[in-house]
C-alpha positions as CSV (number, residue, x, y, z in Angstrom):
1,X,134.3,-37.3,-12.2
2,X,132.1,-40.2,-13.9
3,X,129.0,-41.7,-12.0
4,X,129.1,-45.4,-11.5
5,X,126.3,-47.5,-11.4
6,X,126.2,-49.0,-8.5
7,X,123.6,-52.8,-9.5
8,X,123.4,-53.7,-5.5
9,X,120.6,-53.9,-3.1
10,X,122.9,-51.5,-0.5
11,X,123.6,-48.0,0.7
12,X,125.4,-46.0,3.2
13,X,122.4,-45.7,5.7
14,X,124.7,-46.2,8.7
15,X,123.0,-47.4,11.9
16,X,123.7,-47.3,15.4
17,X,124.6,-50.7,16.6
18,X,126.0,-53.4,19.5
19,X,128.6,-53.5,17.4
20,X,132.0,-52.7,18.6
21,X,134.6,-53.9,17.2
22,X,137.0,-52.0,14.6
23,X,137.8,-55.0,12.5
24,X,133.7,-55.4,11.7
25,X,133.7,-51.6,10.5
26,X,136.5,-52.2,8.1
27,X,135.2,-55.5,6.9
28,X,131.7,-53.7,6.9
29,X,133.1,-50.9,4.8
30,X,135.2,-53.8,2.0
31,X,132.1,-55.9,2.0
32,X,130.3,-52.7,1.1
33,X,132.8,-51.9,-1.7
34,X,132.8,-55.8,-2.9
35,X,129.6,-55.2,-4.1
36,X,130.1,-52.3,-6.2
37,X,130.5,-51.7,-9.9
38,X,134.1,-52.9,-11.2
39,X,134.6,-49.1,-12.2
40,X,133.6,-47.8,-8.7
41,X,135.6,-50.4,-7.0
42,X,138.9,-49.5,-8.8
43,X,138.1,-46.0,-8.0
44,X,137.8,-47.2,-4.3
45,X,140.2,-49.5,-4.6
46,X,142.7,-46.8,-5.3
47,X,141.1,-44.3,-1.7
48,X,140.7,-47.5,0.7
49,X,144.0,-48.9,0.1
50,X,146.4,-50.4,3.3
51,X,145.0,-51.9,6.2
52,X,144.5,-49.4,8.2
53,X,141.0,-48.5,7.7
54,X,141.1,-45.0,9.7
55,X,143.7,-43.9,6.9
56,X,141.3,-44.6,4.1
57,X,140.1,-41.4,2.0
58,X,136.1,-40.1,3.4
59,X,137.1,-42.1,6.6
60,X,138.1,-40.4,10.2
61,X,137.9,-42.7,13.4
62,X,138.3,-42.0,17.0
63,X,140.9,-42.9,19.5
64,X,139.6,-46.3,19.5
65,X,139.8,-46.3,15.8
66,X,136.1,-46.5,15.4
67,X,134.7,-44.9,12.6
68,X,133.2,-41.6,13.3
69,X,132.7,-39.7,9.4
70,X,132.2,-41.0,6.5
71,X,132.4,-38.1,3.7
72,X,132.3,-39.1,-0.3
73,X,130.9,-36.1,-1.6
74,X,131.4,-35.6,-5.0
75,X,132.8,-39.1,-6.2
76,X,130.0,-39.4,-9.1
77,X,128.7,-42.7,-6.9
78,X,125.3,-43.6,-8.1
79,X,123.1,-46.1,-6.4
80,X,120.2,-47.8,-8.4
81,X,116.7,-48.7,-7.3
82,X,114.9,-47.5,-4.3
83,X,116.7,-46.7,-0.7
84,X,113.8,-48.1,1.4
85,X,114.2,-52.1,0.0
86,X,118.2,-51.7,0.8
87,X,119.9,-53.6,3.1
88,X,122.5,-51.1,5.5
89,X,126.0,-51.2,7.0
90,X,126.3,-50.8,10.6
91,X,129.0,-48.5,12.1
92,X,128.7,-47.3,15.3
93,X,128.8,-43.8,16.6
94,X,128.7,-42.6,13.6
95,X,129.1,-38.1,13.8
96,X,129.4,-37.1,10.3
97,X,127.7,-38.7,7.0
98,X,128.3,-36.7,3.9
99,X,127.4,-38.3,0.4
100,X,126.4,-34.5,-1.7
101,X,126.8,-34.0,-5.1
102,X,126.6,-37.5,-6.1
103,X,124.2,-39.3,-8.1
104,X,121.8,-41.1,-5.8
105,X,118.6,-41.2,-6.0
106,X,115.7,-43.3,-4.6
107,X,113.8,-42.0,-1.2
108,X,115.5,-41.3,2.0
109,X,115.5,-44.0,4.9
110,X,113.0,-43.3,8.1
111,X,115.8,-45.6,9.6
112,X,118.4,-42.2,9.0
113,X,116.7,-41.6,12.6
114,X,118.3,-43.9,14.2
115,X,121.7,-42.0,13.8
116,X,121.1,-40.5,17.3
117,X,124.8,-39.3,17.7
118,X,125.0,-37.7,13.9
119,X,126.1,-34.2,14.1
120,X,126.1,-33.3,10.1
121,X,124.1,-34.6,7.9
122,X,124.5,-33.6,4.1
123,X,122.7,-35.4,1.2
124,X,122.4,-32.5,-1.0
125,X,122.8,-32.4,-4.7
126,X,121.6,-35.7,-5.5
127,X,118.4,-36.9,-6.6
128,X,116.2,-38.1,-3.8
129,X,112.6,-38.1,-3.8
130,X,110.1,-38.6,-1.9
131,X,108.9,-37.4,1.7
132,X,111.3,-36.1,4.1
133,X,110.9,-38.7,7.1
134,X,109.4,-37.7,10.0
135,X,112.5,-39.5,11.8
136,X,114.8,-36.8,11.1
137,X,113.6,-35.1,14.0
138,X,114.5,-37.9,16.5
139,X,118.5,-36.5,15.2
140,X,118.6,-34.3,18.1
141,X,122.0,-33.7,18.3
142,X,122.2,-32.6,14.6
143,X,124.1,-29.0,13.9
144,X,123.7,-29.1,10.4
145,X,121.0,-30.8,8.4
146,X,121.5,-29.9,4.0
147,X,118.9,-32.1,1.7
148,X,119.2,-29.1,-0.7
149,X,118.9,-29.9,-4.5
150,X,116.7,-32.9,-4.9
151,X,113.8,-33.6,-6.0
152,X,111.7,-34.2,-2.6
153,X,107.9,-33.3,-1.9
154,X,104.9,-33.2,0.5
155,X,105.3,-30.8,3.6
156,X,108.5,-30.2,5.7
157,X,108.0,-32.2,9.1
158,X,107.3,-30.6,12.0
159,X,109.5,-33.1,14.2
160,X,112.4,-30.8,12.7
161,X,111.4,-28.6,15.6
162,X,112.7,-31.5,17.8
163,X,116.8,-30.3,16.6
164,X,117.2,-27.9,19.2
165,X,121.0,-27.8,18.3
166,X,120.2,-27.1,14.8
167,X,122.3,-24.4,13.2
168,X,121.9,-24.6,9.8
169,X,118.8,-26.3,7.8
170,X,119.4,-26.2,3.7
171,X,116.4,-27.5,2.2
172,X,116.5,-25.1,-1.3
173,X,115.4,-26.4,-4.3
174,X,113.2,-29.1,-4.2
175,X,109.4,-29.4,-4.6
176,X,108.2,-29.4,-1.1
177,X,104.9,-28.2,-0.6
178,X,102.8,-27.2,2.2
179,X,103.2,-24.6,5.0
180,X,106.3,-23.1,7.1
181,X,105.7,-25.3,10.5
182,X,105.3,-23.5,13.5
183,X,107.9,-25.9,15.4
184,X,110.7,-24.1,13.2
185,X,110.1,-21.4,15.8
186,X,111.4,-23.8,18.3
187,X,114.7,-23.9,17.0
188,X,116.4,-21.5,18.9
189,X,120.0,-22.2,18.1
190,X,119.4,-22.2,13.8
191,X,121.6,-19.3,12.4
192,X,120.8,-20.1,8.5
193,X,117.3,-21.1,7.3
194,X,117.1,-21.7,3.4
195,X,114.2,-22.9,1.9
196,X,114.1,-20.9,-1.2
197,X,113.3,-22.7,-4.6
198,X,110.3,-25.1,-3.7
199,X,106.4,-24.8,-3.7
200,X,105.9,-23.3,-0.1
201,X,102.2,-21.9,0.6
202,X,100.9,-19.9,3.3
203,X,102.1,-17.4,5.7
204,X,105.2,-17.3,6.6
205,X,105.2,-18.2,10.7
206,X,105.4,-15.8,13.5
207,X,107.6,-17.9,15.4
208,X,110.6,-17.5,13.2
209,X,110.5,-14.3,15.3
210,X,111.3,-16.4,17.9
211,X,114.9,-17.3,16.7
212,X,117.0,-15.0,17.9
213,X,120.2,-16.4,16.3
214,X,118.8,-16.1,12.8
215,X,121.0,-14.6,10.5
216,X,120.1,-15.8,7.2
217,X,116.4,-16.5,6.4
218,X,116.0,-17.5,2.0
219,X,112.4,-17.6,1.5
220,X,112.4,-16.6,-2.0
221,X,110.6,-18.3,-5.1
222,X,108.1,-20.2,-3.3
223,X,104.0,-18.8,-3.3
224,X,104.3,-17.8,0.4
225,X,101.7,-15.7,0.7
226,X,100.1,-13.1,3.8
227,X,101.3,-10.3,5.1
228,X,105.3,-9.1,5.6
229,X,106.1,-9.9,9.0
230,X,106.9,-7.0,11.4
231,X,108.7,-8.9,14.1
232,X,111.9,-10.1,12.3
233,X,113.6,-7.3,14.4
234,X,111.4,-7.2,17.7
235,X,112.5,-9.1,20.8
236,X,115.8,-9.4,19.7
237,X,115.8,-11.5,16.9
238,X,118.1,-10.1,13.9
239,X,119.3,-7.7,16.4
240,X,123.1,-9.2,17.8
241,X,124.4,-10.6,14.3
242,X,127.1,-9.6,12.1
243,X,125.6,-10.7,8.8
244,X,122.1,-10.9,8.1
245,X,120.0,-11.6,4.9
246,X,116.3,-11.5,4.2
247,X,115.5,-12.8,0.8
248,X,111.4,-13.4,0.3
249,X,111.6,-12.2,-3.7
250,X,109.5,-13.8,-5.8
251,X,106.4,-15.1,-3.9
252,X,102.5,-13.7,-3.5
253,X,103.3,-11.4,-0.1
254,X,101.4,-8.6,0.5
255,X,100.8,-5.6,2.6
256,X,103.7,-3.0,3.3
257,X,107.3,-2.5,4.2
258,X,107.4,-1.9,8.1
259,X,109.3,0.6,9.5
260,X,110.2,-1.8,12.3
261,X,112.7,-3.2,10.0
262,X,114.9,-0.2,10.2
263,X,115.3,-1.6,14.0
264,X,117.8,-4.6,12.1
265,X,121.0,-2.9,12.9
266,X,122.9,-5.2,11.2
267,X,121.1,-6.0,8.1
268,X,123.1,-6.1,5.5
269,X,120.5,-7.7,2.3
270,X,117.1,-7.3,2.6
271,X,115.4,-8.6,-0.9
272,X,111.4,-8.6,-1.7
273,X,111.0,-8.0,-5.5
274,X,108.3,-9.4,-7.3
275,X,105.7,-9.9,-4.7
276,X,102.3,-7.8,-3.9
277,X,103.9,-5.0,-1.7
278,X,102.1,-1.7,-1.5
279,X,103.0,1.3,0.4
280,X,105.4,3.5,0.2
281,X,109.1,2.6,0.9
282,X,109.7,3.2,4.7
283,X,112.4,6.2,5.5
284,X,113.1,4.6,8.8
285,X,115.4,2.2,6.8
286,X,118.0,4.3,6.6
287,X,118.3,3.5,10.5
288,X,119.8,-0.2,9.2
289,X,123.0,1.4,8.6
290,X,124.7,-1.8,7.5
291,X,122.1,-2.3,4.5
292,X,124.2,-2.7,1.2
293,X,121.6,-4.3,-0.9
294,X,118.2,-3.0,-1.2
295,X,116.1,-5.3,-3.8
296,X,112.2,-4.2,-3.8
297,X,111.7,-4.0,-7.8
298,X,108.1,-5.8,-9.5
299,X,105.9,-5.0,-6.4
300,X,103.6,-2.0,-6.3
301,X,105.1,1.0,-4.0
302,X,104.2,4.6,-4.0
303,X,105.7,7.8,-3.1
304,X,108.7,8.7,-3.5
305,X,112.1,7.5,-2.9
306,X,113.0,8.5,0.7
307,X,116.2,10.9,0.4
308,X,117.1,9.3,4.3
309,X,118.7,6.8,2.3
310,X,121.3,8.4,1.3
311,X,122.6,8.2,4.8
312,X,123.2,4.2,3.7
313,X,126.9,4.2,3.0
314,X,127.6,0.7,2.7
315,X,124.6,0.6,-0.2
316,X,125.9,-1.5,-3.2
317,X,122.7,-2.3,-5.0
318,X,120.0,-0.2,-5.1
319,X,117.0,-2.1,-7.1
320,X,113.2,-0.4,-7.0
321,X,111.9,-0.6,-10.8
322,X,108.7,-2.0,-11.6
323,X,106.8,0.1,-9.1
324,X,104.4,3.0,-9.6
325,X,107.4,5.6,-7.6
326,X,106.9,9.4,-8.3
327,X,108.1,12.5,-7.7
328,X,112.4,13.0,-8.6
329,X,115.2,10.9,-7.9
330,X,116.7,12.4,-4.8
331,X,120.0,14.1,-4.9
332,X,121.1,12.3,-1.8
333,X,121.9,9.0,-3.8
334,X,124.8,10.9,-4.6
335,X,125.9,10.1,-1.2
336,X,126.6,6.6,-1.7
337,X,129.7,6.1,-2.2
338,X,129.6,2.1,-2.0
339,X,126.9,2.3,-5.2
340,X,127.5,-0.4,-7.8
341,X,124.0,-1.0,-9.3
342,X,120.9,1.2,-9.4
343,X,117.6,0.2,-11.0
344,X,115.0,2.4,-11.5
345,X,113.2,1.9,-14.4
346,X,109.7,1.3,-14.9
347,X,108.5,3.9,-12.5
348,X,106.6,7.8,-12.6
349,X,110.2,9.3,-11.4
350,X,110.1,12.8,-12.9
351,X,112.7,16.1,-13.0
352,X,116.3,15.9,-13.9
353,X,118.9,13.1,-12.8
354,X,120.8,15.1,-10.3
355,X,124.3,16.2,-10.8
356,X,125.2,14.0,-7.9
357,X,124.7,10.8,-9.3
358,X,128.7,11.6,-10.9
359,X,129.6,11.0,-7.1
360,X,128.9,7.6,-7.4
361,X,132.2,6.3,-8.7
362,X,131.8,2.7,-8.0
363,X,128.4,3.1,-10.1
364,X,128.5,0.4,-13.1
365,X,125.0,-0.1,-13.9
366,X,122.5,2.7,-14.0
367,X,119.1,2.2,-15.5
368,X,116.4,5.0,-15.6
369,X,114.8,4.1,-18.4
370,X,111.0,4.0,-18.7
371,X,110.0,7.2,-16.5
372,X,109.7,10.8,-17.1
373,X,112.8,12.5,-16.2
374,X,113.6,15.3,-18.2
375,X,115.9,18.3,-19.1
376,X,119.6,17.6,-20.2
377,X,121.6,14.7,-20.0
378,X,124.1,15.8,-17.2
379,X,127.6,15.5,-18.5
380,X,128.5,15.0,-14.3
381,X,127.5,10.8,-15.4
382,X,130.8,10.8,-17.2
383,X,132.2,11.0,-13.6
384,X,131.5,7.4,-12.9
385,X,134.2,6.1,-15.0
386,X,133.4,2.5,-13.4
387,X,129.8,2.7,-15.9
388,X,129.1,-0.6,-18.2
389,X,125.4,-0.5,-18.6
390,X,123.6,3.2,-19.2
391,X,119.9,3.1,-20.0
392,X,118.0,6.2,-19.8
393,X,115.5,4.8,-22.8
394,X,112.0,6.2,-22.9
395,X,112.1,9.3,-21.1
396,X,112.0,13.1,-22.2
397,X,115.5,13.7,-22.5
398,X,116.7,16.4,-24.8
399,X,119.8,18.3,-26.1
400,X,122.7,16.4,-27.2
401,X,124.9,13.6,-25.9
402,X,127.5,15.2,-23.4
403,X,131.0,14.8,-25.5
404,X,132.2,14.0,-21.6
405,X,130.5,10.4,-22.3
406,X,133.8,9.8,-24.1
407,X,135.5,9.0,-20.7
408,X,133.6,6.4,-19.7
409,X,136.0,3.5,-21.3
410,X,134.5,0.6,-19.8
411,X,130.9,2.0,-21.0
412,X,129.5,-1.5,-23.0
413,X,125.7,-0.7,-23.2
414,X,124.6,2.4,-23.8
415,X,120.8,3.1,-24.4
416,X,119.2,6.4,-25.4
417,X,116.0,5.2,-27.2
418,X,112.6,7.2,-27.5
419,X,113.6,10.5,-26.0
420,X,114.0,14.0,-27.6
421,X,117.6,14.2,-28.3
422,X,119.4,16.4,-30.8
């Protein structure tokens, strides 16, 4: 839908007020809209039409028929100028503001605090700037808090440790700066932290051991720096979930891979690539049976590749190139059946692909390329008919091609480069 430009000193910061009466929220909500764009008044026009206010599209009200949520996501509304020099309707009790994935920009409101019965909270996709106020954190009874996609910077408040009923906090992919806070520790109903895509420094917190209904925790593509933590998993945290995800790729963490995180019983994504990791890849993994997606390429492991995980049946992904990995690829991969993807290039892997790896007949993308394996191409890889991408470039491969490689139908990249083949 097309943004509207919206020439008006005037937003949707809703306040708590004295006010009320039903009739003064309608007239508050047409008075709004009378000062809107012709365009984005016709569109308007055409979702607040009738007298009844509480029938109005993006509007639910109470028993009393006092507005209670106001939701216009997505409607292309586009405010102009900055949010702090705007005047504000008042609606009382308001529960439920959403206004994502519009166009409005401009710095968000300290007086958003004042929302103390606001429950959800979602200005995401838009493009605010600016600090996050410290006044958020006087939203205590907040569940859900999403300022995701924007363009807002300086540090993350620690006041957000005031939302005890905090479930989910989305602030991905802005430019905020600064440390982790401690208070996030303090949180101790949030499920879902996602801060991923932003210039975080640091360490990342001990106290996020502390939340023992964490199941998600995005971290990655920030310069978060320190060691791994070991206590994710001690104490109970990421220990009762269905579905949990650790995501810290792409920051300047160091130190090794504990074995502690096999004690995550329900981990089900654990992703670290391109970071400093050193060490060799723990076998006490395989004890997080639920693990499908192992990501731990671009860091700098040793060793080799612990055959315990092939105990790892729900494994999808496999991803470890870009390490400095030795000895041969173990047999036991063969064993997982769930495989869709496995990376291992760019490594000192050596020996013969197993035979096994023809087990794996969900397997569409296998890359080996850059180690050196040798012997014969196994004509047992023809077994994964599911194959699209083969790369087994820059090895020591030699003999022929297997004439069995004619099975694999779906096969769309096929790479043999800089080997010893007939």
């Amino acid at each position: 839908m097309a943004s509207f430009s919206i020439p008006i000193k005037l937003i949707l910061v809703l306040l708590l007020s004295s006010i009320n009466s039903t009739e003064a929220e309608a007239e508050a909500l047409l008075n709004w809209k009378a000062t809107l764009h012709k365009d984005a008044q016709t569109l308007l026009s055409s979702l607040w039409d009738g007298s009844n206010h509480c029938n109005w599209t993006g509007i639910t009200c109470d028993r009393t028929r006092s507005v209670t949520n106001l939701s216009l996501a997505g409607y292309g509304l586009r405010l102009r100028g900055a949010l702090e020099s705007l005047n504000f309707i008042y609606l009382p009790n308001l529960i439920w503001l959403q206004l994502g994935k519009n166009s409005l920009y401009g710095h968000i409101p300290p007086h958003v605090g004042n929302l103390s019965k606001l429950i959800f909270l979602d200005l995401s996709y838009n493009n605010f700037f600016g600090s996050i106020p410290l006044e958020v954190g006087n939203l205590r009874s907040l569940y859900l808090l999403d300022f995701s996609t924007n363009r807002l910077t300086g540090s993350i408040p620690a006041s957000i440790g005031n939302l005890s009923n905090l479930e989910y906090l989305y602030l991905y992919d802005n430019y905020l700066s600064g440390s982790i806070p401690n208070d996030i520790g303090l949180l101790k109903s949030l499920s879902t932290l996602q801060l991923w895509i932003n210039n975080l420094t640091g360490v990342i917190p001990i106290s996020i051991g502390n939340l023992t209904n964490l199941s998600s925790l995005f971290l990655s593509a920030n310069v978060i720096s320190g060691s791994l933590p070991e206590n994710l998993c001690i104490g109970g945290v990421l220990t009762r979930l269905a579905v949990d995800h650790i995501g810290l790729s792409d920051n300047n963490s160091f130190g090794e891979v504990s074995p502690k995180w096999g004690q995550c019983p329900n981990l089900t994504s654990l992703r670290i690539s391109n970071n400093n990791i050193s060490g060799k890849i723990p076998f006490e993994l395989a004890n997080a049976t639920q693990l499908g997606e192992l990501d731990l390429s671009s860091n700098h492991l040793i060793g080799e590749i612990p055959k315990e995980l092939g105990a790892l049946k729900m494994m999808s992904r496999l991803l470890l190139s870009g390490n400095q990995l030795s000895g041969k690829v173990p047999s036991e991969i063969g064993l997982l059946s769930s495989l869709e993807q496995l990376n291992l290039a760019s490594n000192n892997l050596s020996g013969p692909i197993p035979d096994q790896l023809g087990n794996c007949l969900k397997l569409f993308h296998l890359n080996l390329s850059m180690n050196t394996l040798g012997g014969g191409i196994p004509s047992s890889i023809s077994d994964a008919i599911a194959l699209q991408s083969l790369d087994l470039s820059q090895n020591s491969f030699i003999g022929g091609i297997p004439q069995q490689f004619r099975k694999l139908k779906s096969l769309e990249i096929l790479n043999l480069s800089h080997n010893v083949l007939l």
